[in-house]
PDB file of N, CA, C and O in Angstrom:
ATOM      1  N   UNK A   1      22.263 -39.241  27.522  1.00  0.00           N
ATOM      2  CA  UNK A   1      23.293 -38.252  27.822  1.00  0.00           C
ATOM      3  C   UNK A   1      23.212 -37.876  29.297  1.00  0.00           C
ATOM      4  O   UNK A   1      22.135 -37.765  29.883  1.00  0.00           O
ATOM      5  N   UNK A   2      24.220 -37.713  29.785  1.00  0.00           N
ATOM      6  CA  UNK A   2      24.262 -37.414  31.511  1.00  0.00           C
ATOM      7  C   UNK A   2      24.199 -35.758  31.505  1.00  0.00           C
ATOM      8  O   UNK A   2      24.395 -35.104  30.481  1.00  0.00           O
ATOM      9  N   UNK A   3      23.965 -35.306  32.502  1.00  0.00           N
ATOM     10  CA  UNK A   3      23.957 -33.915  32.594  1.00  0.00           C
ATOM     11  C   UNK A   3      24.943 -32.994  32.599  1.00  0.00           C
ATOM     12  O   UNK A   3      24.675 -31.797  32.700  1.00  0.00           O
ATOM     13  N   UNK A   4      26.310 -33.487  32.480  1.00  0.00           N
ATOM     14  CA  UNK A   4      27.360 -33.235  32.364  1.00  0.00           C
ATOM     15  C   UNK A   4      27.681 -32.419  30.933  1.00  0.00           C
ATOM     16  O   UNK A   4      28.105 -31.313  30.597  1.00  0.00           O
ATOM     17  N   UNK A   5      27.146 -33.834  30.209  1.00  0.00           N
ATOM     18  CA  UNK A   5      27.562 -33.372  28.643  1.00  0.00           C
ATOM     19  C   UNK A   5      26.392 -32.405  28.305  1.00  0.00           C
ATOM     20  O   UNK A   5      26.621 -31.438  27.579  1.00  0.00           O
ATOM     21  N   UNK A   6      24.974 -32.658  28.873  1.00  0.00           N
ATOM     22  CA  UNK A   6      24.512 -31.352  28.461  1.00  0.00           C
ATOM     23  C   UNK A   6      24.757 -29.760  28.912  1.00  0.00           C
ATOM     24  O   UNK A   6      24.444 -28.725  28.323  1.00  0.00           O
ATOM     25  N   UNK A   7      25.441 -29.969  30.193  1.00  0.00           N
ATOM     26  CA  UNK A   7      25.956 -28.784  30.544  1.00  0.00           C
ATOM     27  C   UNK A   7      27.202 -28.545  29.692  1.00  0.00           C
ATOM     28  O   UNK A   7      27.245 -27.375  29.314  1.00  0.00           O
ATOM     29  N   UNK A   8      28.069 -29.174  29.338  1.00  0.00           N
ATOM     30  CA  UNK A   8      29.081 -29.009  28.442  1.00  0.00           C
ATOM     31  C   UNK A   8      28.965 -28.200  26.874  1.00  0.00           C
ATOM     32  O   UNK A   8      29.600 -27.266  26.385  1.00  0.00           O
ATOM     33  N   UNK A   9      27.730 -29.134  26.327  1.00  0.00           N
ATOM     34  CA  UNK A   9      27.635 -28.329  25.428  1.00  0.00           C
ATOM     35  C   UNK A   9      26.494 -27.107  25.255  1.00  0.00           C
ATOM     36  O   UNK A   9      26.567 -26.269  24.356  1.00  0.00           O
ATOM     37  N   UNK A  10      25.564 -27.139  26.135  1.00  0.00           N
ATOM     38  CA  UNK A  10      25.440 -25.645  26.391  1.00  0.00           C
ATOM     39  C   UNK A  10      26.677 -24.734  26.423  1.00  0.00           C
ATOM     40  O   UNK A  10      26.641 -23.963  25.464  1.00  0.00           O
ATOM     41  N   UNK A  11      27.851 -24.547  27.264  1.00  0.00           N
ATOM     42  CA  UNK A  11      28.380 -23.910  27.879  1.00  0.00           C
ATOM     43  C   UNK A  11      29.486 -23.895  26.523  1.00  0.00           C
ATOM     44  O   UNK A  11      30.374 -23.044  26.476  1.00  0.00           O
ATOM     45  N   UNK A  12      29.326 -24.875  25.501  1.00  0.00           N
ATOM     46  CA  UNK A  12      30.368 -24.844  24.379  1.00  0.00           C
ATOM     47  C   UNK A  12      29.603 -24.428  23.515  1.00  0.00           C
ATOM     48  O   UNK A  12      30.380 -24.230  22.581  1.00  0.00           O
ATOM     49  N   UNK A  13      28.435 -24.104  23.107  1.00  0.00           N
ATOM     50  CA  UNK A  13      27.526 -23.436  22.575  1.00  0.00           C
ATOM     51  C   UNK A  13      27.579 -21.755  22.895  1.00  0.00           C
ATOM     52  O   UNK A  13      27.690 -20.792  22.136  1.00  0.00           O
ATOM     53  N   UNK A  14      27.480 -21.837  24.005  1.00  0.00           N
ATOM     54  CA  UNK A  14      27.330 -19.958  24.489  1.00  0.00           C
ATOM     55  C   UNK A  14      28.863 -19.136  23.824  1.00  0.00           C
ATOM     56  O   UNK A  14      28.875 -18.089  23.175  1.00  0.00           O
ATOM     57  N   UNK A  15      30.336 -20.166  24.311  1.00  0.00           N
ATOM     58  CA  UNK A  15      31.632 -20.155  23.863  1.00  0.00           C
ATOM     59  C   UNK A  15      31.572 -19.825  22.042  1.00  0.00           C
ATOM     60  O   UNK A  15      32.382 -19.105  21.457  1.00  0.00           O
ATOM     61  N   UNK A  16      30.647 -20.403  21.523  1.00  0.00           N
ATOM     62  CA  UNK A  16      30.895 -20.391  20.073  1.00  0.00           C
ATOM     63  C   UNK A  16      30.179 -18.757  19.525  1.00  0.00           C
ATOM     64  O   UNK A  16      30.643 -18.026  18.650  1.00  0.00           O
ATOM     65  N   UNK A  17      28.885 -18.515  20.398  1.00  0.00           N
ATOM     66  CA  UNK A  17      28.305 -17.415  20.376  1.00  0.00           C
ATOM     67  C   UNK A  17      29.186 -16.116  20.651  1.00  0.00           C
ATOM     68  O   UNK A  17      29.056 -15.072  20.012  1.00  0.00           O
ATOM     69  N   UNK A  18      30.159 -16.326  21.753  1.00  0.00           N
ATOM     70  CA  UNK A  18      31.295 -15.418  21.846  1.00  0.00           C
ATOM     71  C   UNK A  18      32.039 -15.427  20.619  1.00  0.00           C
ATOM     72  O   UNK A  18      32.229 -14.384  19.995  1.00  0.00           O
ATOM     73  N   UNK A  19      32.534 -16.695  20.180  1.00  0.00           N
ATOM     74  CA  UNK A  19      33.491 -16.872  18.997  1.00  0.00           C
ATOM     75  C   UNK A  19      32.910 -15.346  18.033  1.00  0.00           C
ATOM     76  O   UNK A  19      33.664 -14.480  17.588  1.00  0.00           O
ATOM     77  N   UNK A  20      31.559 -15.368  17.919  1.00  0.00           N
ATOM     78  CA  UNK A  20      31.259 -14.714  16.504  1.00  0.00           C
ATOM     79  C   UNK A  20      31.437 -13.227  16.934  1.00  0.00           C
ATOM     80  O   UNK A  20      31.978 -12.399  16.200  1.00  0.00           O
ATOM     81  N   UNK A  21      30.937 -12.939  18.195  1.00  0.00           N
ATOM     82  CA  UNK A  21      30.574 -11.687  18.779  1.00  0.00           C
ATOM     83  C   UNK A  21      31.768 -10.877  18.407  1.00  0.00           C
ATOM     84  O   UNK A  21      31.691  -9.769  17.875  1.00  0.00           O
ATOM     85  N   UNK A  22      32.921 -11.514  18.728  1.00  0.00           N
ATOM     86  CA  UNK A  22      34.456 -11.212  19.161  1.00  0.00           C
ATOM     87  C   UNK A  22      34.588 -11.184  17.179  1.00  0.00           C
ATOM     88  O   UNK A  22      35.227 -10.338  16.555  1.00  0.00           O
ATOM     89  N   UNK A  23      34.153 -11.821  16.835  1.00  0.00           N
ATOM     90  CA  UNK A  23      34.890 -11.879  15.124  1.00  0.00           C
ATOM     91  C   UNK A  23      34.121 -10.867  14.805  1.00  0.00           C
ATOM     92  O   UNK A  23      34.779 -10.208  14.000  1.00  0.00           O
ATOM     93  N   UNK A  24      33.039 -10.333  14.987  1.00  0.00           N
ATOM     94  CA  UNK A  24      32.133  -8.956  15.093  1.00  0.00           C
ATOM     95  C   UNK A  24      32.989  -7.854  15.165  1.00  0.00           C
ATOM     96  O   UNK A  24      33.391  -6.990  14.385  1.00  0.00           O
ATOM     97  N   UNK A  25      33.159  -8.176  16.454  1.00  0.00           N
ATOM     98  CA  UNK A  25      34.306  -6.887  17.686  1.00  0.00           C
ATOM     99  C   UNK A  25      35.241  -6.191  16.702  1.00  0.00           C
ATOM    100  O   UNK A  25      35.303  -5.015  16.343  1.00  0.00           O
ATOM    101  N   UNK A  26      36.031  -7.395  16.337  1.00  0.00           N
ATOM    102  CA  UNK A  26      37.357  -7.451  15.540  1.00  0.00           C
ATOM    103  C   UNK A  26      37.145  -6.541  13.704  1.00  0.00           C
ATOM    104  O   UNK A  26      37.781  -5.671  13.109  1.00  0.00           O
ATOM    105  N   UNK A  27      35.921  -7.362  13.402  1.00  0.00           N
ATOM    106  CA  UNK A  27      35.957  -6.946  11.960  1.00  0.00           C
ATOM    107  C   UNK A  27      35.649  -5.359  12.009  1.00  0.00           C
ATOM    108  O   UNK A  27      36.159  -4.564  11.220  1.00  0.00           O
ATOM    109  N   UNK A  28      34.718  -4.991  13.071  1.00  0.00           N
ATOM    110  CA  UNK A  28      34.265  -3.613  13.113  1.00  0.00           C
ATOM    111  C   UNK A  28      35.526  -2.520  13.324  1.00  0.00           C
ATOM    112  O   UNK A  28      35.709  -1.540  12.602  1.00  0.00           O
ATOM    113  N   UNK A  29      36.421  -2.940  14.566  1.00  0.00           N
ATOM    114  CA  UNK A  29      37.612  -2.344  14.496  1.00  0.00           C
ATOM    115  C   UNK A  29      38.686  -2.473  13.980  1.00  0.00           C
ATOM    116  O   UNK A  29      39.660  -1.918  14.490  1.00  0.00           O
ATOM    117  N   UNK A  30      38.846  -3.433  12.531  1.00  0.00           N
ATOM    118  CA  UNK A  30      39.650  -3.183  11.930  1.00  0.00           C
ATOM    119  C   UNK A  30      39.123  -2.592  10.574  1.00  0.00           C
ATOM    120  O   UNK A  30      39.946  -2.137   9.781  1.00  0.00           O
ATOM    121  N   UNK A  31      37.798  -2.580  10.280  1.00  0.00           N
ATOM    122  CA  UNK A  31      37.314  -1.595   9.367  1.00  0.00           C
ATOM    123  C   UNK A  31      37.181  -0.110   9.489  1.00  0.00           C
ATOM    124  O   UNK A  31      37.183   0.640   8.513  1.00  0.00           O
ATOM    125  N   UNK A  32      37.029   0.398  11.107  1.00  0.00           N
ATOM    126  CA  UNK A  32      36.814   1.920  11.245  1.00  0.00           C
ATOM    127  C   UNK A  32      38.806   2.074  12.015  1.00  0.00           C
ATOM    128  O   UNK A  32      39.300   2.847  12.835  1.00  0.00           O
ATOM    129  N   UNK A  33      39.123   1.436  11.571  1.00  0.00           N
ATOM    130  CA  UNK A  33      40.794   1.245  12.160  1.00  0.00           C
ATOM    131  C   UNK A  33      40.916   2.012  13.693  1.00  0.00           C
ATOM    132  O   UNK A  33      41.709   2.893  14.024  1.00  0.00           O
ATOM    133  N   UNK A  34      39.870   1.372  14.484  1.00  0.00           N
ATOM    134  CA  UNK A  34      39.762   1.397  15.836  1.00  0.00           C
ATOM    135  C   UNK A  34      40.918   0.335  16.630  1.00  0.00           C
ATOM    136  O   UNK A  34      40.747  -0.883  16.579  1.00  0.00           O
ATOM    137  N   UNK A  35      42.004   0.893  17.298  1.00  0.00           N
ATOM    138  CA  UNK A  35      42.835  -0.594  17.820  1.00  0.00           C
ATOM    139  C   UNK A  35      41.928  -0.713  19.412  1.00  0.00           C
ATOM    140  O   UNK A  35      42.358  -1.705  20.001  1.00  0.00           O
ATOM    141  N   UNK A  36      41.379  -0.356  19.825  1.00  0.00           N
ATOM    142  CA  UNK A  36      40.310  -0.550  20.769  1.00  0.00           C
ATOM    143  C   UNK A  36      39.737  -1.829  20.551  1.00  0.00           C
ATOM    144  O   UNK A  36      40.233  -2.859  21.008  1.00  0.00           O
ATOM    145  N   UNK A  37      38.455  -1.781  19.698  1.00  0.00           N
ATOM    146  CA  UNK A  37      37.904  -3.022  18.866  1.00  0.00           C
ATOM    147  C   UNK A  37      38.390  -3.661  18.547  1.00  0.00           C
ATOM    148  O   UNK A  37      38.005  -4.821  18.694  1.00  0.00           O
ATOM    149  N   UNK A  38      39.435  -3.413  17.963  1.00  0.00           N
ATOM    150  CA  UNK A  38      40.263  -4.992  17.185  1.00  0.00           C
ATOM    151  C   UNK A  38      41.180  -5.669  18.502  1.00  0.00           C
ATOM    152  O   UNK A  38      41.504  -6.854  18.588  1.00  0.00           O
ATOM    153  N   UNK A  39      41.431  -4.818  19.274  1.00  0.00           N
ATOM    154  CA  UNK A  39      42.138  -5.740  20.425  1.00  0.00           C
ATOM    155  C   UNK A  39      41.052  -6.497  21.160  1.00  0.00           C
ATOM    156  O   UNK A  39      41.314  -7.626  21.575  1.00  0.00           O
ATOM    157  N   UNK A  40      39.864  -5.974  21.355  1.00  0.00           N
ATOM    158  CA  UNK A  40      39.126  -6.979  22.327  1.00  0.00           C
ATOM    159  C   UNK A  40      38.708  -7.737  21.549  1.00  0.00           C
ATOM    160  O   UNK A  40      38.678  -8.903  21.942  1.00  0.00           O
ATOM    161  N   UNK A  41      38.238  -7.479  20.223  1.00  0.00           N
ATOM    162  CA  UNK A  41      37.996  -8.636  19.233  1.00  0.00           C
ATOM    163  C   UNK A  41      38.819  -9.533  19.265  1.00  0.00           C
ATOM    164  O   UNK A  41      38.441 -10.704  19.280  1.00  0.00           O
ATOM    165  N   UNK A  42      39.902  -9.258  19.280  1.00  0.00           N
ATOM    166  CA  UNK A  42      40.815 -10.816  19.056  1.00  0.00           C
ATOM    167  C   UNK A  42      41.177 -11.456  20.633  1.00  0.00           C
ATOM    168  O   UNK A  42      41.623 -12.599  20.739  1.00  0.00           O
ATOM    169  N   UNK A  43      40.977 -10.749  21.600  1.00  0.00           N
ATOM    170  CA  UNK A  43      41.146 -11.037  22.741  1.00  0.00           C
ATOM    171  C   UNK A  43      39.879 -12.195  23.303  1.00  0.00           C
ATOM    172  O   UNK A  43      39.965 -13.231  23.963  1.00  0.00           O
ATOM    173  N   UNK A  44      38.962 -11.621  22.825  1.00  0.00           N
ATOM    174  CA  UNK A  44      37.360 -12.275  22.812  1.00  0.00           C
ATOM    175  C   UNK A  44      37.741 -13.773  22.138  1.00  0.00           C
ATOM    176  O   UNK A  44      37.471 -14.871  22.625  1.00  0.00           O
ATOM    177  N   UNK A  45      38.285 -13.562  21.167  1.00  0.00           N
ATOM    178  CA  UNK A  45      38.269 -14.660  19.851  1.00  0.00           C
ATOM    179  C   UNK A  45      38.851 -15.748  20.713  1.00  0.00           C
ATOM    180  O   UNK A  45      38.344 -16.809  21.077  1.00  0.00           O
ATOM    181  N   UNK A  46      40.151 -15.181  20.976  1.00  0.00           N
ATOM    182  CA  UNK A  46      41.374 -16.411  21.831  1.00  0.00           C
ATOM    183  C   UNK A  46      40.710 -17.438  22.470  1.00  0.00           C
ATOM    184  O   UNK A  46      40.557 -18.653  22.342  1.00  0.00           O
ATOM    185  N   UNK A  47      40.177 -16.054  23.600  1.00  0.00           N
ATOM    186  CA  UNK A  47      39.401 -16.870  25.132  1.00  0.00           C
ATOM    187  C   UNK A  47      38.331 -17.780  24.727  1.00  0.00           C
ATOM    188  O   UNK A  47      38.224 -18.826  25.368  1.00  0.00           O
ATOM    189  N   UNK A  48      37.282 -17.480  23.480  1.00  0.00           N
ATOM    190  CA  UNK A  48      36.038 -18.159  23.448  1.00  0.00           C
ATOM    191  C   UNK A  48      36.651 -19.440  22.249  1.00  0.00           C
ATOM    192  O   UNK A  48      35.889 -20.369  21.982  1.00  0.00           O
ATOM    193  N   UNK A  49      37.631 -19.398  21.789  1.00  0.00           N
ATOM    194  CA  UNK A  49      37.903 -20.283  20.192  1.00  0.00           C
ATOM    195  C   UNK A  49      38.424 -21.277  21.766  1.00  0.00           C
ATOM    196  O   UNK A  49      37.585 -22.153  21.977  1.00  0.00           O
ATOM    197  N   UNK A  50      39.411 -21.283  22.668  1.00  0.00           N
ATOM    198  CA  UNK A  50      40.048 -22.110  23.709  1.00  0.00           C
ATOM    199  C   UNK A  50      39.295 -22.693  24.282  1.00  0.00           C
ATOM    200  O   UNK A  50      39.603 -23.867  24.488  1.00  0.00           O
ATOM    201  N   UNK A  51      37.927 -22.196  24.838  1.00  0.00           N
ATOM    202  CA  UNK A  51      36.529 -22.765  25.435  1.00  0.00           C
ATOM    203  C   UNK A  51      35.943 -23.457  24.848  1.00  0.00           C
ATOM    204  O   UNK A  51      35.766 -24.555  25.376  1.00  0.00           O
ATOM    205  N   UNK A  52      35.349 -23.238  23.523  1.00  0.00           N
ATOM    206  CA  UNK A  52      35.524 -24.236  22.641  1.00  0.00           C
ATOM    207  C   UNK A  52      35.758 -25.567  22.513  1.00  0.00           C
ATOM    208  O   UNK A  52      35.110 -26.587  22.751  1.00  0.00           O
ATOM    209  N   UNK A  53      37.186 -25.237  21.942  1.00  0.00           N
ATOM    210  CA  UNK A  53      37.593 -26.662  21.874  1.00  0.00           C
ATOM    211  C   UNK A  53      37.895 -27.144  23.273  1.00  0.00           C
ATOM    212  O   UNK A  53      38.284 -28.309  23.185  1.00  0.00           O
ATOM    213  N   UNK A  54      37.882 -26.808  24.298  1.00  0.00           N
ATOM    214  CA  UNK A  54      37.884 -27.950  25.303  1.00  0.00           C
ATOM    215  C   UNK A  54      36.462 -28.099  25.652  1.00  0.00           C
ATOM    216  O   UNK A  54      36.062 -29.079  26.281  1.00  0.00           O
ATOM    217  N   UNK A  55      35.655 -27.106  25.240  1.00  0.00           N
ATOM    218  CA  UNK A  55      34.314 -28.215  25.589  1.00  0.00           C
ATOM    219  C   UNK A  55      33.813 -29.012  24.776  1.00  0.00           C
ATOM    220  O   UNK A  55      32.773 -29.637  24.986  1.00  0.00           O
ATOM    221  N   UNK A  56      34.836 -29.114  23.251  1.00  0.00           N
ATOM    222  CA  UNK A  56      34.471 -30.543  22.605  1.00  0.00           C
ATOM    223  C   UNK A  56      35.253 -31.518  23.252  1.00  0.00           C
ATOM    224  O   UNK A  56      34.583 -32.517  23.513  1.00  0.00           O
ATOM    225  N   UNK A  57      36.410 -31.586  23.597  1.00  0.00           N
ATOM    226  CA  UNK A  57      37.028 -32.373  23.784  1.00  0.00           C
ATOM    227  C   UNK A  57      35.880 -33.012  25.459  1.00  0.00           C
ATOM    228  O   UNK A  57      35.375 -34.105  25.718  1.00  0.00           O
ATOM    229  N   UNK A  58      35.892 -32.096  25.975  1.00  0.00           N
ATOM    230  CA  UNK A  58      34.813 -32.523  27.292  1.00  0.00           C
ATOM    231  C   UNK A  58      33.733 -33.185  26.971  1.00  0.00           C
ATOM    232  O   UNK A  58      33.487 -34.260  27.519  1.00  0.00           O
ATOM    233  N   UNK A  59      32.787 -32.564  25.885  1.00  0.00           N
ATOM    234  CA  UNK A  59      31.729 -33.326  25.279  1.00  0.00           C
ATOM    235  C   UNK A  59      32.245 -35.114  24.269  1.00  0.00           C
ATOM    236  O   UNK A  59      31.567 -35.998  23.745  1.00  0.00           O
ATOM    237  N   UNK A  60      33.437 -34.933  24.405  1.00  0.00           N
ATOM    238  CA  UNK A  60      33.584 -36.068  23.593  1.00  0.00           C
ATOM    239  C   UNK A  60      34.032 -37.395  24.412  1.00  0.00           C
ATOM    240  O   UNK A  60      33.725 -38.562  24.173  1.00  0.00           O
ATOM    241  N   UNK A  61      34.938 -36.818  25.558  1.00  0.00           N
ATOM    242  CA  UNK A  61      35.151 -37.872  26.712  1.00  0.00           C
ATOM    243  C   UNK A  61      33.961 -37.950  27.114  1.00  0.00           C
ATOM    244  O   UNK A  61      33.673 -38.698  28.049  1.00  0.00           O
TER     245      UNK A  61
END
């Protein structure tokens, strides 16, 4: 593996760690019906679910 792809999927690894944080964010403020929380939760979600998949697609080229 070149150092590329291991930087890739580190960096699509940390992205997936956001994924959950943000599904965290989200579930907490839509259970105490905070729109605070639930907006950055899903805001979180977008940005890190998009990082993601392009760092599979990066890890896969």
């Amino acid at each position: 593996m070149s150092g590329w792809t291991i930087l890739f999927a580190f960096l699509t690894f940390v992205a997936f760690i956001a994924l959950l944080i943000g599904g965290t964010s989200w579930a907490m403020g839509f259970i105490n019906k905070d729109r605070g929380w639930t907006v950055f939760g899903l805001k979180v979600m977008v940005v890190a679910l998009l990082a993601v998949i392009v760092g599979c697609v990066l890890i896969w080229r």
